[in-house]
One Martini backbone bead per residue (centre of mass of N, CA, C, O) as a GRO file, in nm:
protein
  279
    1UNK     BB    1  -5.946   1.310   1.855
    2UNK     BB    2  -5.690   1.281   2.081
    3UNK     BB    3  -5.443   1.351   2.168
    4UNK     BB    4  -5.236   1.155   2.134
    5UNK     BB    5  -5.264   1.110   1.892
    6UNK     BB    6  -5.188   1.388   1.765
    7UNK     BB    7  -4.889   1.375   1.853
    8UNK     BB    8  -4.836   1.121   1.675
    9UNK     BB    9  -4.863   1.218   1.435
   10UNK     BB   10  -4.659   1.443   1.428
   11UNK     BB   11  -4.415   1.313   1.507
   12UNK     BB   12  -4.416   1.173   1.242
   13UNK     BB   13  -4.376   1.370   1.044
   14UNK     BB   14  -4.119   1.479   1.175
   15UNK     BB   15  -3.954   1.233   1.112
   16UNK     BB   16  -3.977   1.234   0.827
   17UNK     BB   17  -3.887   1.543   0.751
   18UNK     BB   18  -3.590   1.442   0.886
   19UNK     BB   19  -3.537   1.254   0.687
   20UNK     BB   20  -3.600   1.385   0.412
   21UNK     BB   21  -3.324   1.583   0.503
   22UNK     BB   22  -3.142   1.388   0.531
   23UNK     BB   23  -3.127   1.254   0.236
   24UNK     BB   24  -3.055   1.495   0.086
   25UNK     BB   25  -2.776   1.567   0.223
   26UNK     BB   26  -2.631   1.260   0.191
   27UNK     BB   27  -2.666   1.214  -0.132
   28UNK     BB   28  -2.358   1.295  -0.223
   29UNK     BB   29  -2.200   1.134  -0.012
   30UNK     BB   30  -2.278   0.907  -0.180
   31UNK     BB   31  -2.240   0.926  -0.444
   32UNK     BB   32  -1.950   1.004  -0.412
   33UNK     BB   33  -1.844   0.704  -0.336
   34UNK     BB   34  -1.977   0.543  -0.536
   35UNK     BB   35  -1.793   0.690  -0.767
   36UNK     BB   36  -1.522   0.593  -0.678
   37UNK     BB   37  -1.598   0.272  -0.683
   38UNK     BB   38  -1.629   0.309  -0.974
   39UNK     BB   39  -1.585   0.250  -1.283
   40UNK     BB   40  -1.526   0.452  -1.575
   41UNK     BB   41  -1.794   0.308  -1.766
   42UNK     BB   42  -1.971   0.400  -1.477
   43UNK     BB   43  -2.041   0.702  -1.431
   44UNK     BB   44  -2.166   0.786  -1.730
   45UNK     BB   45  -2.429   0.692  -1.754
   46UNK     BB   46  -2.707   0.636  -1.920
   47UNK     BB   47  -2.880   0.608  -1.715
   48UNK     BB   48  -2.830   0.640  -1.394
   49UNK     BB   49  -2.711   0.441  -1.101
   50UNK     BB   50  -2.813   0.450  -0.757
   51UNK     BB   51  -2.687   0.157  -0.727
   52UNK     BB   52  -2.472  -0.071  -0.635
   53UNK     BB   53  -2.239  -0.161  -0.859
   54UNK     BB   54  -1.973  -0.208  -0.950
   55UNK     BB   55  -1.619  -0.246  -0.849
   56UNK     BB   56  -1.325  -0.027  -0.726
   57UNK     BB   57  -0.965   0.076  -0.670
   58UNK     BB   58  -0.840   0.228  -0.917
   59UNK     BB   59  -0.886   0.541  -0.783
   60UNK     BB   60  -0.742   0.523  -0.549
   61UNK     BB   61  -0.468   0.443  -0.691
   62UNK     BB   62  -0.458   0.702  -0.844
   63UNK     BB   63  -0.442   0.882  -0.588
   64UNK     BB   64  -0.236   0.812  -0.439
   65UNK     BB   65  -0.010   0.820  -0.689
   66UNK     BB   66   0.002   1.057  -0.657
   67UNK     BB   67   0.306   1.305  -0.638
   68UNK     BB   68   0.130   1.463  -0.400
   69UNK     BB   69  -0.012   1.375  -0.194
   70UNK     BB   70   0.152   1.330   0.073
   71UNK     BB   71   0.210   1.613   0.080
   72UNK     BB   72  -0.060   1.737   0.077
   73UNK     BB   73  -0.118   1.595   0.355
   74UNK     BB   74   0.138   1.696   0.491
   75UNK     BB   75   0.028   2.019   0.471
   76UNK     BB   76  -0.269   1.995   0.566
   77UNK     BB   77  -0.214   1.893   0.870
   78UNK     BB   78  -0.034   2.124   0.951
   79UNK     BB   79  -0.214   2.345   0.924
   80UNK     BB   80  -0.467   2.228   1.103
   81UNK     BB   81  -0.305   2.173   1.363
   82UNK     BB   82  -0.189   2.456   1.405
   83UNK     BB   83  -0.402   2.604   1.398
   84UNK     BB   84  -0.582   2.499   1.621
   85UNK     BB   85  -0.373   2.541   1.875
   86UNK     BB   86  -0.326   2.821   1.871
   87UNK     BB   87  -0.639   2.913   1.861
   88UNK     BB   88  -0.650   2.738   2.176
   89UNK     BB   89  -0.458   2.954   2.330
   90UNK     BB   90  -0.539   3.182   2.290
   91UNK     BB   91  -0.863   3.191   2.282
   92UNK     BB   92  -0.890   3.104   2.596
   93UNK     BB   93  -0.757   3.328   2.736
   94UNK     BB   94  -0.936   3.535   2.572
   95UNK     BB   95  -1.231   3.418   2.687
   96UNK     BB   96  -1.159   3.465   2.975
   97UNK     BB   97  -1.106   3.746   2.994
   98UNK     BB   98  -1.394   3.851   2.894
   99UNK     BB   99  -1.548   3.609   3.095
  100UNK     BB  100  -1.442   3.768   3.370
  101UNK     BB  101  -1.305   4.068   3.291
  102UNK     BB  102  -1.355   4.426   3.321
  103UNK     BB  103  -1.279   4.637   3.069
  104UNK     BB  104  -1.181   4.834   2.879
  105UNK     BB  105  -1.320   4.728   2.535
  106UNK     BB  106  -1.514   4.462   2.588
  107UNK     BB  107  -1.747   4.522   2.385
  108UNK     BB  108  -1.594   4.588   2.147
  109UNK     BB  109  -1.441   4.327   2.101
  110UNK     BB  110  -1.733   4.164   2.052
  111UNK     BB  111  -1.804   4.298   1.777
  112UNK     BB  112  -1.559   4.231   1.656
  113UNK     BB  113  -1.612   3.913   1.641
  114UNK     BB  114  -1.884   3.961   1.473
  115UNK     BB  115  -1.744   4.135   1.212
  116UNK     BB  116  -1.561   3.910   1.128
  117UNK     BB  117  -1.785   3.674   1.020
  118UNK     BB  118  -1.896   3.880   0.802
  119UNK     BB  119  -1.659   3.873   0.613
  120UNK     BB  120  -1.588   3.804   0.315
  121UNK     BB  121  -1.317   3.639   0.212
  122UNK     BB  122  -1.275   3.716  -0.079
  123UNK     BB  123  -1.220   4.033   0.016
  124UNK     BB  124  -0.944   3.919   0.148
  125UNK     BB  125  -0.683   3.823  -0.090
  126UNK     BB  126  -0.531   4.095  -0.164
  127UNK     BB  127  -0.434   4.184   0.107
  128UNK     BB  128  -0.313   3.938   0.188
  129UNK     BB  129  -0.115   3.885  -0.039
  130UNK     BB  130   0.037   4.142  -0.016
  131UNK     BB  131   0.113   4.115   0.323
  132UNK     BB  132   0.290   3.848   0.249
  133UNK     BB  133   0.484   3.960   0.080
  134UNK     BB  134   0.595   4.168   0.240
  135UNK     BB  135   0.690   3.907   0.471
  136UNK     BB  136   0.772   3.649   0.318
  137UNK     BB  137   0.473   3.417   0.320
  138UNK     BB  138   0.477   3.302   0.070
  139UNK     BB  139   0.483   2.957   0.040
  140UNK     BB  140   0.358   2.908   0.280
  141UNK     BB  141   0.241   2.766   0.619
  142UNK     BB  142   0.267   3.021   0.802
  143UNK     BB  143   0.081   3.204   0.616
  144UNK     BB  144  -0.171   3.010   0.636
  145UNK     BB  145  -0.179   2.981   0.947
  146UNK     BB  146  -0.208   3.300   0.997
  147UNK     BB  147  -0.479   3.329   0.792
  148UNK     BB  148  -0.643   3.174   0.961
  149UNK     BB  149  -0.644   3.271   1.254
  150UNK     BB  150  -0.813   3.543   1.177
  151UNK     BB  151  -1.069   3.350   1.185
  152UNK     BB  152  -1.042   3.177   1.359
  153UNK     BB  153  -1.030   3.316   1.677
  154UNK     BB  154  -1.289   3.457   1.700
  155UNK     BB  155  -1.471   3.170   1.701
  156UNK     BB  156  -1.306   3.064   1.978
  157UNK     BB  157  -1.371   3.351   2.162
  158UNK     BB  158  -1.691   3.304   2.124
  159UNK     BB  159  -1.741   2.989   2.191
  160UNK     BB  160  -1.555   2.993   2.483
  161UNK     BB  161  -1.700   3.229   2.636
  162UNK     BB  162  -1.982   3.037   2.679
  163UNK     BB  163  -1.846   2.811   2.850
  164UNK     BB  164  -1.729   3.000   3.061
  165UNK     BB  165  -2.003   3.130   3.172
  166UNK     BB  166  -2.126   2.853   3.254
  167UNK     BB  167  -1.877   2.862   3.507
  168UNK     BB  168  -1.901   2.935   3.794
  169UNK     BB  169  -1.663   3.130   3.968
  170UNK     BB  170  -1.664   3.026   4.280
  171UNK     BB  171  -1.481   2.765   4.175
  172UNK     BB  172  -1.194   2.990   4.200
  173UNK     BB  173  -1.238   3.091   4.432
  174UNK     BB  174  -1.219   2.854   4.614
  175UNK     BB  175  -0.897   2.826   4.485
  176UNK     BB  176  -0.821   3.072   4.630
  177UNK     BB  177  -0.851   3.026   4.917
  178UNK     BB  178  -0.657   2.751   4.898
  179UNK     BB  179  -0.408   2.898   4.737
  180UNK     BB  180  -0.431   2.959   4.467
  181UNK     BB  181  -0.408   3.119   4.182
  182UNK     BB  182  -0.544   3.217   3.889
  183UNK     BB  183  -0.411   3.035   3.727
  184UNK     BB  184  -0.435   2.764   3.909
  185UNK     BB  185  -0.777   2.814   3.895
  186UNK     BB  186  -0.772   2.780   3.556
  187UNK     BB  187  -0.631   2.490   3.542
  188UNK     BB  188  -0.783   2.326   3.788
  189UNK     BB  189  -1.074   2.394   3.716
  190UNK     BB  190  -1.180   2.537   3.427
  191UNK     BB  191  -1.038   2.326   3.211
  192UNK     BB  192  -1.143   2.067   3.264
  193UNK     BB  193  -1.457   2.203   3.229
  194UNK     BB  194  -1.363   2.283   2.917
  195UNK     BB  195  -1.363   2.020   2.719
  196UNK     BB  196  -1.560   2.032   2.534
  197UNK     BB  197  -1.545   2.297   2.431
  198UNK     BB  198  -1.280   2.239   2.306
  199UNK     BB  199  -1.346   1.990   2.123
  200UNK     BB  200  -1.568   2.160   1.932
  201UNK     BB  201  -1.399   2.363   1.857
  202UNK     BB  202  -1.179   2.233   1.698
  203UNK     BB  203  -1.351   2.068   1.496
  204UNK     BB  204  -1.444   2.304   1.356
  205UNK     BB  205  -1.172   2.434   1.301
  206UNK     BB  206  -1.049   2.189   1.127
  207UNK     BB  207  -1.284   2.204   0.903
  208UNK     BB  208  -1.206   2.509   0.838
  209UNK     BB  209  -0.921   2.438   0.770
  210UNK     BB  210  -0.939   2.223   0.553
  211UNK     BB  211  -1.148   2.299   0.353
  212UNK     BB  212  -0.977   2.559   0.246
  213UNK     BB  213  -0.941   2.704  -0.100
  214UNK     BB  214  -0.868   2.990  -0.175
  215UNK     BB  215  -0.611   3.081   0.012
  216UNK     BB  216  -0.442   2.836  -0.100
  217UNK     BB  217  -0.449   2.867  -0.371
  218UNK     BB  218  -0.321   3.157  -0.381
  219UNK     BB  219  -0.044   3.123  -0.151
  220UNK     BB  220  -0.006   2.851  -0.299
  221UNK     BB  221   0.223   2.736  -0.565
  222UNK     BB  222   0.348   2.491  -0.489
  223UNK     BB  223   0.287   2.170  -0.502
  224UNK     BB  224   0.381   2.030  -0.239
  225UNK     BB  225   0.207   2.261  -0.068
  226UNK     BB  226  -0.055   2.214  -0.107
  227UNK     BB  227  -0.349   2.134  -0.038
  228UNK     BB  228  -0.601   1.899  -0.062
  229UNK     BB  229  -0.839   2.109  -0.214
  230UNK     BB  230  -0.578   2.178  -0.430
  231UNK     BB  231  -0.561   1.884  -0.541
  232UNK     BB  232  -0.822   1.831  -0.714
  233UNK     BB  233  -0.742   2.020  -0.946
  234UNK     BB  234  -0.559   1.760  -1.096
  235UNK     BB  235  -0.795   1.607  -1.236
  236UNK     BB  236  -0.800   1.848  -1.398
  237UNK     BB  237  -0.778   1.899  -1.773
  238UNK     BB  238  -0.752   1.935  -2.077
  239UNK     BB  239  -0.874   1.628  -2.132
  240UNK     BB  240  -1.035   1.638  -1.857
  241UNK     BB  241  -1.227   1.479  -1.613
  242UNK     BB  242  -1.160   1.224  -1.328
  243UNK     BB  243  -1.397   1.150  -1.166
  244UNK     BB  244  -1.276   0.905  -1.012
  245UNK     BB  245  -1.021   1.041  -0.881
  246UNK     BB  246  -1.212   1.271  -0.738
  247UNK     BB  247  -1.381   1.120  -0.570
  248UNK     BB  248  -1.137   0.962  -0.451
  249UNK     BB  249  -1.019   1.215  -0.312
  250UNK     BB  250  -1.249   1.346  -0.145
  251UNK     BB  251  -1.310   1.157   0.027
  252UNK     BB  252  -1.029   1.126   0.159
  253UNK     BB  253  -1.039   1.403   0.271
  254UNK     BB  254  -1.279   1.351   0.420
  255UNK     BB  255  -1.233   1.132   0.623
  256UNK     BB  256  -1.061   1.269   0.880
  257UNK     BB  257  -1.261   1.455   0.995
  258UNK     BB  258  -1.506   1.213   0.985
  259UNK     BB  259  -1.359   1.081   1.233
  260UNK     BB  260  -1.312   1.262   1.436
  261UNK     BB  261  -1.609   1.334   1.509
  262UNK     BB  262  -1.685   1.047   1.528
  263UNK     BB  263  -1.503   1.020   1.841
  264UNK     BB  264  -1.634   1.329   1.972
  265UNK     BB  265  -1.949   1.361   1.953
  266UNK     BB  266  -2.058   1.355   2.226
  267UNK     BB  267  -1.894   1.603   2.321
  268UNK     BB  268  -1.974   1.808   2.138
  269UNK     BB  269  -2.314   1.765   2.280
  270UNK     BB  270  -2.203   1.857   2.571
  271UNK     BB  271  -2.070   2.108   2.486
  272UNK     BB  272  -2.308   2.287   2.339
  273UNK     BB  273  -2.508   2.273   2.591
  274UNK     BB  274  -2.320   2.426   2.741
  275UNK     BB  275  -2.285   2.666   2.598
  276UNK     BB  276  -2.614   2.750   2.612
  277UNK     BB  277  -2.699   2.814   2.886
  278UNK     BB  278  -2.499   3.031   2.851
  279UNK     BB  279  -2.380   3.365   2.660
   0.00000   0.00000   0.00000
């Protein structure tokens, strides 16, 4: 069997493998809408039927219909894009001064960024909970907008400093011989070609803000406030679980997440790429 042979059988194998575990991964996403769009009388069908129809969008209308629905979207939305901003303007400053100046404290501050993604989330909501309500800061969106930051922040200034340092200082250098100060020479060089680094970095920062369902379910009590992950569990009931009203909110919530990605996936893979070339 010639070379050629031998690598083009790996290769089908290699992508066999690739598929198989692409269907395993998607599969719940699929059985997921699915089961939204399927009636009532066949969702728990014996045994379960995995081709689609008939169809239905009763699910869905009665997830929109739901009281607290547009409230609590319109609180996931204001956590999500809050936590992204606010950590995309620290964070960017702050791993600039990491991969660029040298000061004392500059190697502690880069483990304490790697032991704080190690600490399991659970293990800090009653000190969290503690500390916010002596802030009177509980039921509120600015302190989960605060205590998500805890945990952006260190992932956006990790994420960003590998970005920072594949760009090159020469030309900061050089726009700052031409006249620039720092900080100019940080927005009109350093920053447009951070711009891939910036979008993977929000996007990931959005996916782990919005779908966080602990913090939010402990912080928010009102009805009105909480998250569209912790608006999920009004579908279970004393009288069971409305299967269908919550396959149809689960879509619903992953719906814009999964929408921004595809719409900037192309830059989220070539700032990916920029960011590995040095770290």
């Amino acid at each position: 069997m010639s070379i050629d042979s031998r690598r083009r059988r790996r290769r089908r194998r290699a992508d066999a493998v690739g598929l198989a575990a692409a269907a395993v991964m998607a599969f719940p996403v699929y059985w997921m809408v699915l089961t939204a769009f399927r009636p009532a009388s066949r969702i728990l069908h014996v045994p379960p039927r995995f081709w689609p129809g008939p169809f239905t969008l009763d699910n869905f209308r009665r997830a929109i219909g739901s009281d607290t629905f547009w409230a609590n979207a319109r609180s996931s939305v204001v956590v999500g894009v809050g936590t992204v901003l606010i950590s995309l303007v620290v964070g960017t400053l702050a791993a600039f001064a990491v991969a660029r100046f040298a000061f004392a404290g500059r190697r502690a501050l880069i483990l304490v960024l790697l032991a704080v993604q190690t600490i399991p989330l659970i293990a800090l909501v009653i000190p969290v909970y503690l500390l916010l309500n002596d802030l009177a800061l509980t039921d509120t969106l600015t302190g989960v907008i605060l205590t998500y930051l805890a945990f952006a922040l260190p992932f956006t200034v990790w994420m960003l400093r590998g970005f920072i340092v594949a760009i090159p200082p020469e030309l900061e250098e050089a726009a700052m011989v031409d006249g620039c100060g720092r900080l100019g020479a940080f927005r009109r060089v350093t920053l447009p070609l951070l711009a891939p680094g910036l979008i993977a970095t929000s996007i990931f920062g959005l996916v782990q803000a919005w779908n966080e369902y602990v913090l939010a379910y402990v912080l928010l009590s009102g009805n009105d406030k909480r998250t569209l992950p912790v608006w999920l569990v009004s579908f279970q009931t004393g009288f069971g679980t409305d299967y269908g009203g919550l396959m149809a909110g689960a879509t619903l919530t992953a719906l814009p997440v999964v929408v921004a990605f595809l719409l900037v996936q192309r830059r989220i893979a070539a700032g990916l790429a920029t960011g590995a070339v040095r770290g």
